[in-house]
DRENPA-3360 file (N, C-alpha, C; in nm, 2 decimals, always signed):
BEGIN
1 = XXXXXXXX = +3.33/+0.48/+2.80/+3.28/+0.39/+2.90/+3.14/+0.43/+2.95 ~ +3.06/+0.30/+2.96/+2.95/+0.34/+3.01/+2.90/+0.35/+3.18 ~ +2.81/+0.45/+3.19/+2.79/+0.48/+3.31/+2.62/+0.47/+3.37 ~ +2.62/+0.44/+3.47/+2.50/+0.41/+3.52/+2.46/+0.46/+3.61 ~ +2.33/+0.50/+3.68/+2.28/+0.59/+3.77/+2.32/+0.46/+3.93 ~ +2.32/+0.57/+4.02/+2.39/+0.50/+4.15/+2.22/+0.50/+4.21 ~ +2.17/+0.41/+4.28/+2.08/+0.41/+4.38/+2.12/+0.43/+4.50 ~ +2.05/+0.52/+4.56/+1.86/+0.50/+4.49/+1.88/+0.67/+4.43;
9 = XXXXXXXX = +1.77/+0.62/+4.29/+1.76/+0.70/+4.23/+1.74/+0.90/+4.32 ~ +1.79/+0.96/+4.27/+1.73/+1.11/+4.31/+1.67/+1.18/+4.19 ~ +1.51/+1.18/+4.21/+1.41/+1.19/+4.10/+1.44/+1.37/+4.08 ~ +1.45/+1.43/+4.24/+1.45/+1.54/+4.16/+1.61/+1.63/+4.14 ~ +1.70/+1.58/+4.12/+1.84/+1.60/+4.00/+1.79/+1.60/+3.92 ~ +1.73/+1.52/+3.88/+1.67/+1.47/+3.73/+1.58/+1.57/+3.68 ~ +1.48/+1.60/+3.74/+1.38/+1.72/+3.71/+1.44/+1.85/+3.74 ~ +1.56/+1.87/+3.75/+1.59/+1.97/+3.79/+1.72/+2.01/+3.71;
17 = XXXXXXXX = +1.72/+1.92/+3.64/+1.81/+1.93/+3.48/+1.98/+1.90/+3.53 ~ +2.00/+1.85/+3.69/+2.11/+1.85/+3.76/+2.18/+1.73/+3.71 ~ +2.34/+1.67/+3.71/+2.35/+1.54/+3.71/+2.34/+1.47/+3.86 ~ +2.30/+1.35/+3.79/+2.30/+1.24/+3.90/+2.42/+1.20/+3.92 ~ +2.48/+1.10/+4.02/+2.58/+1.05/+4.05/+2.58/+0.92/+3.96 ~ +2.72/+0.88/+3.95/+2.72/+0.73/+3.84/+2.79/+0.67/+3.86 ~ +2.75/+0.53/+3.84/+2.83/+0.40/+3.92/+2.91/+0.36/+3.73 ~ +3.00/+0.32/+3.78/+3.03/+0.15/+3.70/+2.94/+0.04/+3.67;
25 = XXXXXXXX = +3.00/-0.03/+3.61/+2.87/-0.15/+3.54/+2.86/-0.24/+3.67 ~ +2.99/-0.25/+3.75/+3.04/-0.34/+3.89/+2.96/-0.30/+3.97 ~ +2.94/-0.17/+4.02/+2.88/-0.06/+4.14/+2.75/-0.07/+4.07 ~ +2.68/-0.06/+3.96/+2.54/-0.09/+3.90/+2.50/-0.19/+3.95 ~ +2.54/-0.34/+3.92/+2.50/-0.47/+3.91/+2.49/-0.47/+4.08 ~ +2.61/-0.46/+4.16/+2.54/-0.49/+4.30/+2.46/-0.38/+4.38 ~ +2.43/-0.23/+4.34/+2.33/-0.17/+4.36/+2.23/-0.25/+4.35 ~ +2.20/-0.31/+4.18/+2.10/-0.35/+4.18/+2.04/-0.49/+4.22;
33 = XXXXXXXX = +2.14/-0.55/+4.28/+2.14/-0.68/+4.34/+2.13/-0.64/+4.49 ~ +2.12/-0.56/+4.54/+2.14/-0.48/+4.71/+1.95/-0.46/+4.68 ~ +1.91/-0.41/+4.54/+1.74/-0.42/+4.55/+1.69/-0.50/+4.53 ~ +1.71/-0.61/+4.47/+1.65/-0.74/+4.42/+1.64/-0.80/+4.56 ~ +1.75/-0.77/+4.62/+1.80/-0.87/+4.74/+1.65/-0.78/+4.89 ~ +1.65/-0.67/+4.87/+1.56/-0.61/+4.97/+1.45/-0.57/+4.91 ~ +1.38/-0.61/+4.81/+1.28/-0.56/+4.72/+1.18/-0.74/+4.78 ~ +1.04/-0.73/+4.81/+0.98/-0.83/+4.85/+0.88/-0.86/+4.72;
41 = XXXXXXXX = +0.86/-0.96/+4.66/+0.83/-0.99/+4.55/+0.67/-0.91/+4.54 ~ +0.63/-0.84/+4.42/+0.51/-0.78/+4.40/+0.49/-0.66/+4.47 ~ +0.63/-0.62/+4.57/+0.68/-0.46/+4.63/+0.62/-0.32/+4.52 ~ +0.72/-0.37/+4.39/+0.73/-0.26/+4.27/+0.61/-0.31/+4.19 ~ +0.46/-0.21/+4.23/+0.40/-0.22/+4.13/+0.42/-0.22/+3.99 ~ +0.50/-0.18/+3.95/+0.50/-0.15/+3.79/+0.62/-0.27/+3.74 ~ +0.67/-0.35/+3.84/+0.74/-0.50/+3.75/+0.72/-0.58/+3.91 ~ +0.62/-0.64/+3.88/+0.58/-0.74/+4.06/+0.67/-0.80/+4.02;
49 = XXXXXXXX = +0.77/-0.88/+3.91/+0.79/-0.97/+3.94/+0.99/-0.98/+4.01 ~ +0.98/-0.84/+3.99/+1.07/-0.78/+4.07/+1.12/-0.82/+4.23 ~ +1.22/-0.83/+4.26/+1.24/-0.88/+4.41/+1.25/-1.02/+4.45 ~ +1.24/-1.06/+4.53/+1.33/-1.20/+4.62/+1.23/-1.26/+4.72 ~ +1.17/-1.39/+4.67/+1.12/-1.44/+4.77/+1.13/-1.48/+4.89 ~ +1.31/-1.42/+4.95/+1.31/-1.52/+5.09/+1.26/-1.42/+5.14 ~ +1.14/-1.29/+5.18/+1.09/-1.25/+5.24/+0.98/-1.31/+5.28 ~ +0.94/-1.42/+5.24/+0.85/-1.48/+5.26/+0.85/-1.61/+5.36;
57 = XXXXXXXX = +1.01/-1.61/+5.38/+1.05/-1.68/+5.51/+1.10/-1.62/+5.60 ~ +1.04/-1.48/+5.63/+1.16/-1.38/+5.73/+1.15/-1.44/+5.86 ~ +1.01/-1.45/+5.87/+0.93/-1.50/+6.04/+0.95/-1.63/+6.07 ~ +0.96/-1.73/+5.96/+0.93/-1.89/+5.99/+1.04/-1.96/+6.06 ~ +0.97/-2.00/+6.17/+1.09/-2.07/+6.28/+1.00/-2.18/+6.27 ~ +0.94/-2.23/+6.20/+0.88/-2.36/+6.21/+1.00/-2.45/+6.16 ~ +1.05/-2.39/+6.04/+1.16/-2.52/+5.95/+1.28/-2.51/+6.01 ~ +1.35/-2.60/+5.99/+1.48/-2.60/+6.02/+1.64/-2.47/+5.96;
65 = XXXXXXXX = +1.65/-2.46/+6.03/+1.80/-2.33/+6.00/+1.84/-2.40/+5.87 ~ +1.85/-2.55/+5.82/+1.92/-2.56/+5.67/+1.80/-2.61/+5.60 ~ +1.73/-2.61/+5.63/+1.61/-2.59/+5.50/+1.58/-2.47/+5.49 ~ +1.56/-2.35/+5.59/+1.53/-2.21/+5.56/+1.66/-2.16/+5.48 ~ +1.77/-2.18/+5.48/+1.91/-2.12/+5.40/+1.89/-2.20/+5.28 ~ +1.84/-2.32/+5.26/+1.86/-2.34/+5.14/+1.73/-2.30/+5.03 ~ +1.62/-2.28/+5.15/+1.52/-2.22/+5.07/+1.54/-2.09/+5.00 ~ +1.59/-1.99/+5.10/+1.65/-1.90/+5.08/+1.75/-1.85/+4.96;
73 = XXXXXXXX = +1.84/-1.93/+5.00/+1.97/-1.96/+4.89/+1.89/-1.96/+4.76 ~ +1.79/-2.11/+4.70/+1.75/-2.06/+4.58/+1.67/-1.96/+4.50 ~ +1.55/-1.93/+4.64/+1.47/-1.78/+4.57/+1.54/-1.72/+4.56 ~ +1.70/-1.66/+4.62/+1.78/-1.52/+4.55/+1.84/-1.56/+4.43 ~ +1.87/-1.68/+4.41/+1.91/-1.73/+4.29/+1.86/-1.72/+4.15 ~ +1.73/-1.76/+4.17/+1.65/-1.78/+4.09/+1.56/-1.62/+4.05 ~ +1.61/-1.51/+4.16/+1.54/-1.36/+4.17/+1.71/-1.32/+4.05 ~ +1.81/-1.36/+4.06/+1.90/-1.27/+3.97/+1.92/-1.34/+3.83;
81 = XXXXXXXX = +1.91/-1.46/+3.83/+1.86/-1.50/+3.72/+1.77/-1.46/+3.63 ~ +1.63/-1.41/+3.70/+1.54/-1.39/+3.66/+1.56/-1.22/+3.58 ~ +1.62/-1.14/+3.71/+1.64/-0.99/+3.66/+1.70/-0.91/+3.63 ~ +1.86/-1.02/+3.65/+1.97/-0.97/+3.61/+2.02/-1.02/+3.52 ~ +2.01/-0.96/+3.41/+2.05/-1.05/+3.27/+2.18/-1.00/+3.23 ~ +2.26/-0.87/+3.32/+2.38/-0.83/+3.27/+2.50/-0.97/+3.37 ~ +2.43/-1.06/+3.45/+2.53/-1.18/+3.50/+2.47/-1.27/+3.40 ~ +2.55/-1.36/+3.39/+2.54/-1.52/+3.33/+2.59/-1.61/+3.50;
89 = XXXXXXXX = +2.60/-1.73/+3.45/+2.64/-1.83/+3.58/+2.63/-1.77/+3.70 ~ +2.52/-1.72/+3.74/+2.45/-1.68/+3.83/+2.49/-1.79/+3.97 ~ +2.56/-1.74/+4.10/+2.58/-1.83/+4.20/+2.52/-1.78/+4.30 ~ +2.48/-1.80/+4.41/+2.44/-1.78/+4.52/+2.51/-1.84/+4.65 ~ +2.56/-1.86/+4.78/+2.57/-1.89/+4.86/+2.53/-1.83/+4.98 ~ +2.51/-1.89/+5.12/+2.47/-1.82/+5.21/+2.45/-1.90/+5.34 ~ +2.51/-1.78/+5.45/+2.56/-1.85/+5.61/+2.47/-1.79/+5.68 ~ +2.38/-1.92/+5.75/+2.27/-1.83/+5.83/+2.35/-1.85/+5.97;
97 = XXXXXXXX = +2.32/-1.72/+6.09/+2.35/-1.77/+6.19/+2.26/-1.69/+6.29 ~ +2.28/-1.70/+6.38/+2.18/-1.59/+6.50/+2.29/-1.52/+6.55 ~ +2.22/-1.38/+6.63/+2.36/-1.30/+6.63/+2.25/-1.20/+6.74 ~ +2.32/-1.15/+6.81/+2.25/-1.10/+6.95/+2.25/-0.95/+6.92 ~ +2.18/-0.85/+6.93/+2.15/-0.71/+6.86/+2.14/-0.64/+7.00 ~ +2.22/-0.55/+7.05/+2.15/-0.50/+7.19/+2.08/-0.33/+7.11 ~ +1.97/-0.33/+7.16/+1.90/-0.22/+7.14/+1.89/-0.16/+7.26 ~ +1.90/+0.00/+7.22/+1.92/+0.11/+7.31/+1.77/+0.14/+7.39;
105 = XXXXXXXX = +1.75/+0.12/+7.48/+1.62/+0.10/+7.56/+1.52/-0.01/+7.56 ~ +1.57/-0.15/+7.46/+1.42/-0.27/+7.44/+1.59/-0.37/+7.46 ~ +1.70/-0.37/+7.54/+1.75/-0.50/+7.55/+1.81/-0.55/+7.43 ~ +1.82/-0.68/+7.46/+1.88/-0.76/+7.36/+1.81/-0.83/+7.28 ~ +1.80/-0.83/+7.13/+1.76/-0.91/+7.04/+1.83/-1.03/+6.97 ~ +1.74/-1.11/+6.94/+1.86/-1.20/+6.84/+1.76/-1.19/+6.76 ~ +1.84/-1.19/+6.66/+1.81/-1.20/+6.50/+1.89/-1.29/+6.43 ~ +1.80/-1.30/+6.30/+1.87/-1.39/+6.20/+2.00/-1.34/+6.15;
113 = XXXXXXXX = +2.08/-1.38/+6.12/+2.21/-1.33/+6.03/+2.22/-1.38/+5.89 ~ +2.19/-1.31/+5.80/+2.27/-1.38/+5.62/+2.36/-1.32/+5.60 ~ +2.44/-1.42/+5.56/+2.57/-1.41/+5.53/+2.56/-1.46/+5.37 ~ +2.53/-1.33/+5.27/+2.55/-1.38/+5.13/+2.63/-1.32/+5.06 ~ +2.68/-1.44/+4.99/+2.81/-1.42/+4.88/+2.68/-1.46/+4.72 ~ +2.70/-1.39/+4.61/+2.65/-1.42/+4.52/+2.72/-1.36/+4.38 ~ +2.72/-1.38/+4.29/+2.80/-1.36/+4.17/+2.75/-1.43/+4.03 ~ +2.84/-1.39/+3.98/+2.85/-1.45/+3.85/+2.97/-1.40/+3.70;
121 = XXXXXXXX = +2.92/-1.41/+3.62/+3.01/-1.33/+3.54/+2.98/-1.21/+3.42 ~ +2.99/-1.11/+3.42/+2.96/-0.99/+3.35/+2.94/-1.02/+3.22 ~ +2.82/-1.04/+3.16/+2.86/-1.07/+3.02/+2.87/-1.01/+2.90 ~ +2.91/-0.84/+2.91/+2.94/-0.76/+2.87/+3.11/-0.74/+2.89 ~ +3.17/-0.78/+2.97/+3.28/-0.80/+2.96/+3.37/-0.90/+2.98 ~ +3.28/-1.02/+3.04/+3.30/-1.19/+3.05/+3.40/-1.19/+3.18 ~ +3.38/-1.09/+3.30/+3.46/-1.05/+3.35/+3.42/-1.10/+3.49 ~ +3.45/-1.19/+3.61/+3.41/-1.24/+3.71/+3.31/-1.12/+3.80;
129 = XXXXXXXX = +3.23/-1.16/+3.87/+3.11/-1.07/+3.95/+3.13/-1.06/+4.06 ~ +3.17/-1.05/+4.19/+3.15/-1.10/+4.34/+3.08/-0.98/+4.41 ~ +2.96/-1.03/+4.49/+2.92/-0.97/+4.56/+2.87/-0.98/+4.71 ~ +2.89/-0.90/+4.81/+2.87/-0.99/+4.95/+2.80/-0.87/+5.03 ~ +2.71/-0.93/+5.10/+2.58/-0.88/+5.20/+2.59/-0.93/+5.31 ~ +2.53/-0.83/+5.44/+2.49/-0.91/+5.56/+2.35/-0.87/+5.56 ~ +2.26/-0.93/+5.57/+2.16/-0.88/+5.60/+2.08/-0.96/+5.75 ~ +2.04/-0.86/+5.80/+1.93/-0.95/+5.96/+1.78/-0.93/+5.92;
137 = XXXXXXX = +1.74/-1.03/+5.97/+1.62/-1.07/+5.93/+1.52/-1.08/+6.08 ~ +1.40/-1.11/+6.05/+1.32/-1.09/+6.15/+1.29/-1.02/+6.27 ~ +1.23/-0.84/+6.24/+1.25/-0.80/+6.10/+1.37/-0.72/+6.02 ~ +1.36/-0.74/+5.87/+1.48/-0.66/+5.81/+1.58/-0.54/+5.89 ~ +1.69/-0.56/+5.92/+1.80/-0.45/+5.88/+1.91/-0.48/+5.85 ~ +1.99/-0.37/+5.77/+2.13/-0.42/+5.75/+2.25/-0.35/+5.74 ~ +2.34/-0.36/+5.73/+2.49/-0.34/+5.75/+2.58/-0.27/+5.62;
% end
């Protein structure tokens, strides 16, 4: 069975002749969909094309709550399509809501809420994918 390195990488195990820790092909794919998903496109100099455009809508309150989710919705789509070639029928879905953050000395915030579900199917083992995130936005943290 094949095994794969767990993120985020620890460079120095590695230089240090140590093992790393290792996921499953399951625990790989949404590792690496957990980076695609928080990676901002042109982040990773050495593959710009790496990462997810809805960072590019973190701040915008000009559009509407279902044009920002559906804008959204397809840049992640079209980000695992693009750099996850171990899914086929790549799906995306996603629940925006606002959600009130009390911080310890600055009060209460609200922030965005995603609520994403996204998947597909393994095509090394034709074997269904599901994967689910919360992430807050404006600006990023998550859960």
């Amino acid at each position: 069975m094949e095994k794969y390195y767990t993120l985020p990488i620890q460079p120095r195990l590695l230089t240090d002749g140590k093992e790393h820790p290792k996921a499953t092909l399951k625990e790989s794919i949404a590792h690496f969909l957990h980076l695609i998903l928080t990676t901002h496109l042109g982040e990773c100099k050495f593959q710009p094309e790496l990462g997810c455009s809805i960072w590019e809508s973190d701040f915008d309150i000009v559009v509407s709550a279902g044009m920002l989710k559906d804008k959204m919705q397809n840049a992640l789509r079209e980000a695992l399509i693009k750099n996850e070639n171990r899914l086929s029928n790549a799906r995306v879905e996603m629940k925006l809501s606002q959600e009130e953050i009390v911080v310890k000395g600055s009060g209460i915030r609200i922030k965005r809420k995603l609520e994403i579900k996204a998947g597909g199917i393994i095509v090394k083992t034709n074997e269904r994918f599901d994967f689910h995130e919360r992430i807050y936005i404006g600006p990023i943290s998550y859960d």
